[in-house]
C-alpha positions in Angstrom: -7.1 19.2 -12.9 -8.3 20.5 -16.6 -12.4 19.3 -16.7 -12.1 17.5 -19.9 -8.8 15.5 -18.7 -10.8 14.8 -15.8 -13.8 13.7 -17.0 -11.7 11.5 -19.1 -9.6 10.1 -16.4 -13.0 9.1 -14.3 -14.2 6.4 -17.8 -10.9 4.6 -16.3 -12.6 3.5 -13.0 -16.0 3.3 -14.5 -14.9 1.0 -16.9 -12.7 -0.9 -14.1 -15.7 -1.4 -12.4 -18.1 -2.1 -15.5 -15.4 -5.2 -16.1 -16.3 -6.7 -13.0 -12.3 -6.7 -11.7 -13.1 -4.5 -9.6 -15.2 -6.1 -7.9 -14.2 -7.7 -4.4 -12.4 -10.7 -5.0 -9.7 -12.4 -4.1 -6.4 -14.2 -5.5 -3.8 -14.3 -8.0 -4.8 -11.3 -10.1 -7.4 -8.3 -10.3 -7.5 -5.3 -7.9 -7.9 -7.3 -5.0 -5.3 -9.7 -5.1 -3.2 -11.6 -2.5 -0.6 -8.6 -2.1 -3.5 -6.0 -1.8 -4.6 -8.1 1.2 -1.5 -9.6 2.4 1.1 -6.6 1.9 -0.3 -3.3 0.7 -3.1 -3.1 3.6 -0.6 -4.7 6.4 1.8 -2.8 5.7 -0.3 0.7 6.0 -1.7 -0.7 9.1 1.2 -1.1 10.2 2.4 2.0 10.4 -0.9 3.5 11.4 -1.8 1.9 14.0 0.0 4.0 16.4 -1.1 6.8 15.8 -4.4 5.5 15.5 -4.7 4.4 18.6 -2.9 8.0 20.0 -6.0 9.7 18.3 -8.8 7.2 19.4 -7.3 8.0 23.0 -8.2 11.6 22.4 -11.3 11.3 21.5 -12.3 8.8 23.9 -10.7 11.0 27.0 -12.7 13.9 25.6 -16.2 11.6 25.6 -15.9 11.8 21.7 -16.1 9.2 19.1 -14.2 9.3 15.8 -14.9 11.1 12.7 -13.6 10.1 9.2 -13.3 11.9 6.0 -12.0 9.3 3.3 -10.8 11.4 0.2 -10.8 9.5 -2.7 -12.9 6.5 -0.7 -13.6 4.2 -4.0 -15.9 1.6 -2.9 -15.0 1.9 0.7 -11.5 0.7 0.1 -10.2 2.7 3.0 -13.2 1.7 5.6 -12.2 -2.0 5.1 -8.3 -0.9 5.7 -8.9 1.2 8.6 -11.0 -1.5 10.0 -8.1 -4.0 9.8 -6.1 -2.4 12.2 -5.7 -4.1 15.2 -4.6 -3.1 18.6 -2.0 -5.4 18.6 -0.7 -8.8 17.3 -2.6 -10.7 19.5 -0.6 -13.9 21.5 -2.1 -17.5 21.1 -4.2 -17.3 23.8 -6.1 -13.9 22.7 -8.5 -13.1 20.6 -7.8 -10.3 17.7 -8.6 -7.5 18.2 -9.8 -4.7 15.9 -8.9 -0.7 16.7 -11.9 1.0 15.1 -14.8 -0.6 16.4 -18.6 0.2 15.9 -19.0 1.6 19.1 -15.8 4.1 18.7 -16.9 5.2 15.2 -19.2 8.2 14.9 -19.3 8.7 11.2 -17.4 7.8 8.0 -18.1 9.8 5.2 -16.2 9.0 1.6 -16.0 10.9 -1.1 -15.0 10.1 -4.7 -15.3 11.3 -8.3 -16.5 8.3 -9.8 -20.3 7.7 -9.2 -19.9 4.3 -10.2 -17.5 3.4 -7.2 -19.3 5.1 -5.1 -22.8 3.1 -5.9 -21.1 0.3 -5.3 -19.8 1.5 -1.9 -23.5 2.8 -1.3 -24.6 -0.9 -2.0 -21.8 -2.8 -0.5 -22.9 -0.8 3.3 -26.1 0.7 3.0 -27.1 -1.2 6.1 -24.5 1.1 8.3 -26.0 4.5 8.7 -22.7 6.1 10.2 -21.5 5.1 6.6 -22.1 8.1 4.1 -20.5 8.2 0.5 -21.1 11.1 -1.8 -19.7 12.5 -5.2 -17.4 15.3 -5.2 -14.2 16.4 -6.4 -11.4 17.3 -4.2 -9.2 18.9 -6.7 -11.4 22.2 -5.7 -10.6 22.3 -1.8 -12.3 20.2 0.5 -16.1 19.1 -0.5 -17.3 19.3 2.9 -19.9 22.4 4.1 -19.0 25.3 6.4 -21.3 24.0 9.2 -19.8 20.6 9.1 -18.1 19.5 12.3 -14.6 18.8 11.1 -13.1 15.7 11.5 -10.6 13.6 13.3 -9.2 11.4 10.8 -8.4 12.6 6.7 -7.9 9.8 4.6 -6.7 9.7 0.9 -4.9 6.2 0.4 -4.0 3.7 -2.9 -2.1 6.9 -4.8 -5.5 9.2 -4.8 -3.2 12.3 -3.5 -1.5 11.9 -7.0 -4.7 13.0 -8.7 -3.7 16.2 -7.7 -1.9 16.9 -11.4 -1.0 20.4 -9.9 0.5 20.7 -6.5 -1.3 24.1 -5.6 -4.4 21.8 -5.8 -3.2 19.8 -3.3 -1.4 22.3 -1.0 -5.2 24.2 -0.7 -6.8 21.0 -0.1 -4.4 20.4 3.1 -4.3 23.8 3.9 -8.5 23.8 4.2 -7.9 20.9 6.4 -5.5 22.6 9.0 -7.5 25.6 8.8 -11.0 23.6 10.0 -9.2 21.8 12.2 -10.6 22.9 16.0 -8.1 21.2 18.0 -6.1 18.2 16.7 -6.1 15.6 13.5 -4.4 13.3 11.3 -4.0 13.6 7.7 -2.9 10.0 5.4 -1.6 11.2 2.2 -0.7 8.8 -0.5 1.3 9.2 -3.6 2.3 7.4 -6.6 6.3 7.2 -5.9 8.6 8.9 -8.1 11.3 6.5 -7.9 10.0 2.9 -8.0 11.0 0.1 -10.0 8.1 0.0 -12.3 8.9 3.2 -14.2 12.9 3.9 -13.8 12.3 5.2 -17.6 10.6 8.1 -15.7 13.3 8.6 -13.2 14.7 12.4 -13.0 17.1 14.0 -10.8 15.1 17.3 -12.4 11.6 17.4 -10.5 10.3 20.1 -12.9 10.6 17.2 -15.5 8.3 14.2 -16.1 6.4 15.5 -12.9 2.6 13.4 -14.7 3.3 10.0 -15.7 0.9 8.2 -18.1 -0.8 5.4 -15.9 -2.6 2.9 -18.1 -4.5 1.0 -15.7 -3.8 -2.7 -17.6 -3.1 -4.8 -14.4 -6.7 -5.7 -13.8 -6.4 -7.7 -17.4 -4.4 -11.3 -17.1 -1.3 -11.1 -20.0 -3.4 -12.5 -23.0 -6.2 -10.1 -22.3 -4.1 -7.0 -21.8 -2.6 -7.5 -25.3 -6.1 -8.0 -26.9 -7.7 -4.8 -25.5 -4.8 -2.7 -25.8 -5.9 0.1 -27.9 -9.5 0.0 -25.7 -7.1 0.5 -21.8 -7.9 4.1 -20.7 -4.8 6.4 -19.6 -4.6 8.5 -16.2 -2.5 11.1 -15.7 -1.1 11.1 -11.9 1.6 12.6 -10.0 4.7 11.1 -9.3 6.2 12.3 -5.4 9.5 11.7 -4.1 9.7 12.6 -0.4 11.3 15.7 -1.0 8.2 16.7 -3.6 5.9 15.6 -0.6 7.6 17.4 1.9 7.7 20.9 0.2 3.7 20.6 -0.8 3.4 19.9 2.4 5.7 23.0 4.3 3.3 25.2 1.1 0.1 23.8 2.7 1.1 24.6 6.2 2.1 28.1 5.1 -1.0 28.7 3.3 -3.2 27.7 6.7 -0.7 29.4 9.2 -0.9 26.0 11.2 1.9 23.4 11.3 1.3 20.4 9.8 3.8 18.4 11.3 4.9 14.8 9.5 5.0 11.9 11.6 6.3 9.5 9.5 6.9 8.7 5.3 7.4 5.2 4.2 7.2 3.1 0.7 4.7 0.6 -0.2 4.9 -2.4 -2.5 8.9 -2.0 -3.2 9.3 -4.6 -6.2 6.0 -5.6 -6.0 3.9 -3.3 -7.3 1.1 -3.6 -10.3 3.2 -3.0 -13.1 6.2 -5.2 -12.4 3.9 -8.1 -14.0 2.9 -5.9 -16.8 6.3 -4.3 -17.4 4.5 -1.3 -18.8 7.2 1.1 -18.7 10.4 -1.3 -17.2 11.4 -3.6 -20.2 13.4 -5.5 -17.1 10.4 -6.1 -15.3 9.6 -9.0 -13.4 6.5 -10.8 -12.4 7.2 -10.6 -9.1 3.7 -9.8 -7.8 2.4 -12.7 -9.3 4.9 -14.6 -7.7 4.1 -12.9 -4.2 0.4 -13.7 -4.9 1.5 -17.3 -5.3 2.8 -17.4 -2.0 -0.6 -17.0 -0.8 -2.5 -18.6 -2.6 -4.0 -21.9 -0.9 -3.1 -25.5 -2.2 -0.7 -23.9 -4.4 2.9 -24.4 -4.8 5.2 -21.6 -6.0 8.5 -21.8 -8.0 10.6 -20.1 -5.1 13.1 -18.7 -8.4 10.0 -16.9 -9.8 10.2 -15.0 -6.6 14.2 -13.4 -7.2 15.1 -10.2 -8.4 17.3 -9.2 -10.8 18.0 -5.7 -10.3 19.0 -3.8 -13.7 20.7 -0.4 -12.7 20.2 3.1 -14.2 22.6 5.3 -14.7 23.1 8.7 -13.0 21.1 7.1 -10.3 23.9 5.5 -7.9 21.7 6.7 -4.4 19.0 4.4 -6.3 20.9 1.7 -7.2 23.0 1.4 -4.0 19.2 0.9 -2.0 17.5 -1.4 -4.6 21.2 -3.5 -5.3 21.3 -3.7 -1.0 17.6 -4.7 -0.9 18.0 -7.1 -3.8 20.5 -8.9 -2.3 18.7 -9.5 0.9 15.4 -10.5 -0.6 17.2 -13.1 -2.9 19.2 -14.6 0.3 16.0 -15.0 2.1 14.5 -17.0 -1.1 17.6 -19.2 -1.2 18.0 -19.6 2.1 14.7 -21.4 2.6 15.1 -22.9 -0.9 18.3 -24.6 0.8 16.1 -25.4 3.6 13.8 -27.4 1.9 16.4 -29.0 0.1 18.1 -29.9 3.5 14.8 -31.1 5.0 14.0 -35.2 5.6 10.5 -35.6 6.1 11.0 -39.2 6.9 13.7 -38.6 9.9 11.9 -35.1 11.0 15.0 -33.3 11.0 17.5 -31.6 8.2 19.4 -34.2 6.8 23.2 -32.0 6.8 23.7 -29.0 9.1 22.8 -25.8 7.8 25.3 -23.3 7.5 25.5 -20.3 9.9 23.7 -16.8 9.0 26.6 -14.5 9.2 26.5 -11.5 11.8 27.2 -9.2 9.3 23.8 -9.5 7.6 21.0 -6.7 8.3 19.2 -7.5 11.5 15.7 -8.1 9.9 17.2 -10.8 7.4 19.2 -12.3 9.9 15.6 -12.7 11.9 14.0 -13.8 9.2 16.2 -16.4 8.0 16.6 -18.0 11.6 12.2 -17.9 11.5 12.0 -19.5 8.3 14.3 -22.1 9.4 11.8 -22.9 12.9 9.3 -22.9 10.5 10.6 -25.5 7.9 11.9 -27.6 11.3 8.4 -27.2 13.3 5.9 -28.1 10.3 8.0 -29.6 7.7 7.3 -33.4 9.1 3.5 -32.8 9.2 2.5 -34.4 5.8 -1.0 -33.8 5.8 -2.6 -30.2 4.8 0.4 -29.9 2.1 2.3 -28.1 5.1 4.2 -26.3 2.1 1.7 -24.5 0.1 -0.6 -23.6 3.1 1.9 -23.3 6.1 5.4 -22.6 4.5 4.8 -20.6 1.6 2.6 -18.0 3.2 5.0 -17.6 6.1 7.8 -17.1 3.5 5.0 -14.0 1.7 5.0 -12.6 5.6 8.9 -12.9 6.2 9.6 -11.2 2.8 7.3 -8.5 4.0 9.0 -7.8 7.4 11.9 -7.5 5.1 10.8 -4.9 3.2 9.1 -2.8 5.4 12.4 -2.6 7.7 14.4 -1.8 4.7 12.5 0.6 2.8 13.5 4.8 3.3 10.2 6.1 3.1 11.7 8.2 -0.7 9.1 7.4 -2.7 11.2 4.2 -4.0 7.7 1.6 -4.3 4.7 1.8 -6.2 3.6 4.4 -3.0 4.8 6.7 -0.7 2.4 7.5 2.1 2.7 10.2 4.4 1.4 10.7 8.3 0.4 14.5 9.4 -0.4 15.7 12.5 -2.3 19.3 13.0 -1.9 20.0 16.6 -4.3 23.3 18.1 -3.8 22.2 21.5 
């Protein structure tokens, strides 16, 4: 990355921060919104924790506890994710369970450009001393000491691999990893996806074309205020990845090292919800969906259920696009209506739906077909409670989580959200 363009691109965070939306809140709008917590983490941990817990059963059967390199840590954003993960969806009777206890951690060291993130991570856990967070820039290989151990676990997550302007910048950074690697690790990569929603005026079939979109980070600013202080909103420049982008950096870094680094798994995160389908920056056919998501959160309040559907606007020269988005369109909307009609259909009075629903048809995709048939025990088990507006604090959210489990067993892991994350494996043994 050109100095200037990055010392330019680093006033964007310090100015987020200086605002005091980024601070760590909670709710219907700024960084750390209800879809941050609720969809963006979950879904990450999600498909993490297995191989989480593979690597934390290495260490352990070696008498060794973890070590964590956070690339592009903020202010500890990816300490509080990783410590999210859970060993398993615990049953009624149990008691959750976090993966990456105290006792398994050894260190966590973050790194990031921005001093003014990382004082506020220094200030957020200055009380944990295997917590260390230091400036440096890993656009110039890894920032890490010959004599330091290597580590177990390399973390880059919320788009931060997508700083990389330059691929080769990216491909040396993994390619240091592999090479200090003594015997095995896992690398998170995360990219700002090529092909989602948000920006299909950047779409290209060409991938030496529009390769550095112009991010204006406005979504930390409510509607009113993003208009007002629109000539004042910094620009980044960052990377857009498709899967196939990600895969060749990724074959380049393993050449580069002379080590494999092997994929495990791709997926997309945030499909039609991400930041800037509320600001409809660069889609004039933009929704406020994420607001809507947020909504469905939110406590005591109740959400419009036709702010939540999708009306999918196709682009041409596109059709492998538009056949997934149209297919996932049409199976979010069912779900919304679905449990619309079941609300509808619901007598509080006699506990029961007033007319029979009609039957979910076989031919619908097995995780809408689940979903559907849980929203409706929902609506049936809760819907006669009438204290603790059962809706807005029971219903809703479990509407937010069923629209989740939708998207997460539809997406293709092609770069087609807001990101596409990647899972490595370097294997010595």
């Amino acid at each position: 990355m050109v100095e200037g363009i990055k010392d330019q691109q680093m006033e964007v965070y310090s100015e987020a921060v200086k605002s005091g939306l980024y601070a760590k809140k909670t709710g219907l709008v700024g960084k750390y919104d209800n879809v941050r917590r609720y969809w963006e983490d979950e879904i990450t941990r999600q498909f993490l924790r297995p191989y989480l817990q593979n690597l934390l059963h290495r260490s352990q059967s070696q008498m060794q506890r973890l070590r964590i390199l956070d690339l592009g840590c903020g202010s500890a954003d990816g300490y509080e994710l990783l410590a999210g993960v859970r060993h398993r969806d615990p049953s009624l009777q149990e008691v959750e369970v976090d993966l990456l206890t105290p006792d398994v951690l050894g260190i966590y060291k973050g790194f990031d450009l921005n001093k003014d993130l990382i004082l506020q991570a220094r200030e957020l856990y200055s009380h944990n001393p295997k917590m260390v967070f230091e400036q440096g820039d890993f656009t110039h290989g890894l920032p890490v000491s010959k004599n330091e151990s290597p580590y177990d676990l390399y973390f880059a997550s919320y788009g931060t691999c997508s700083h990389h302007n330059r691929d080769q910048t990216l491909v040396r950074l993994l390619a240091d990893i592999a090479g200090r690697v003594e015997k095995h690790c896992l690398i998170i990569c995360d990219w700002i996806g090529r092909y989602s929603y948000e920006w299909p005026s950047l779409w290209v079939n060409d991938f030496s074309k529009e390769r550095n979109m112009d991010y204006v980070v406005s979504y930390i600013y409510e509607k009113e205020e993003r208009e007002q202080r629109r000539g004042e909103l910094q620009h980044l420049s960052l990377r857009l990845v498709s899967r196939k982008e990600a895969e060749t950096i990724v074959t380049e870094a393993s050449e580069k090292a002379g080590v494999e680094i092997k994929p495990l798994v791709y997926f997309d995160r945030s499909v039609f919800t991400g930041r800037h389908m509320d600001t409809a920056e660069y889609n004039p056919h933009a929704q406020p969906i994420r607001l809507a998501v947020n909504s469905l959160h939110e406590v005591n309040m109740r959400t419009d259920l036709t702010h939540l559907l999708v009306d999918y606007v196709p682009k041409r020269g596109f059709e492998f696009l538009n056949d997934y988005f149209e297919h996932l369109q049409m199976c979010w909307n069912t779900l919304i209506q679905y449990v619309g009609e079941l609300l509808q259909r619901y007598d509080e009075k006699q506990q029961r739906f007033s007319v029979e629903l009609p039957v979910i048809p076989g031919s619908y995709p097995p995780a809408l077909r689940d979903m559907m048939e849980r929203m409706r025990q929902v609506v049936e088990g809760i819907g006669w409670l009438g204290i603790g507006l059962p809706r807005e604090n029971i219903i809703e959210p479990q509407l937010g989580y069923a629209l989740r489990h939708l998207i997460t067993n539809l997406q293709q892991g092609q770069g087609c959200a807001h990101g596409l994350v990647g899972i490595f494996e370097v294997d010595k043994t």
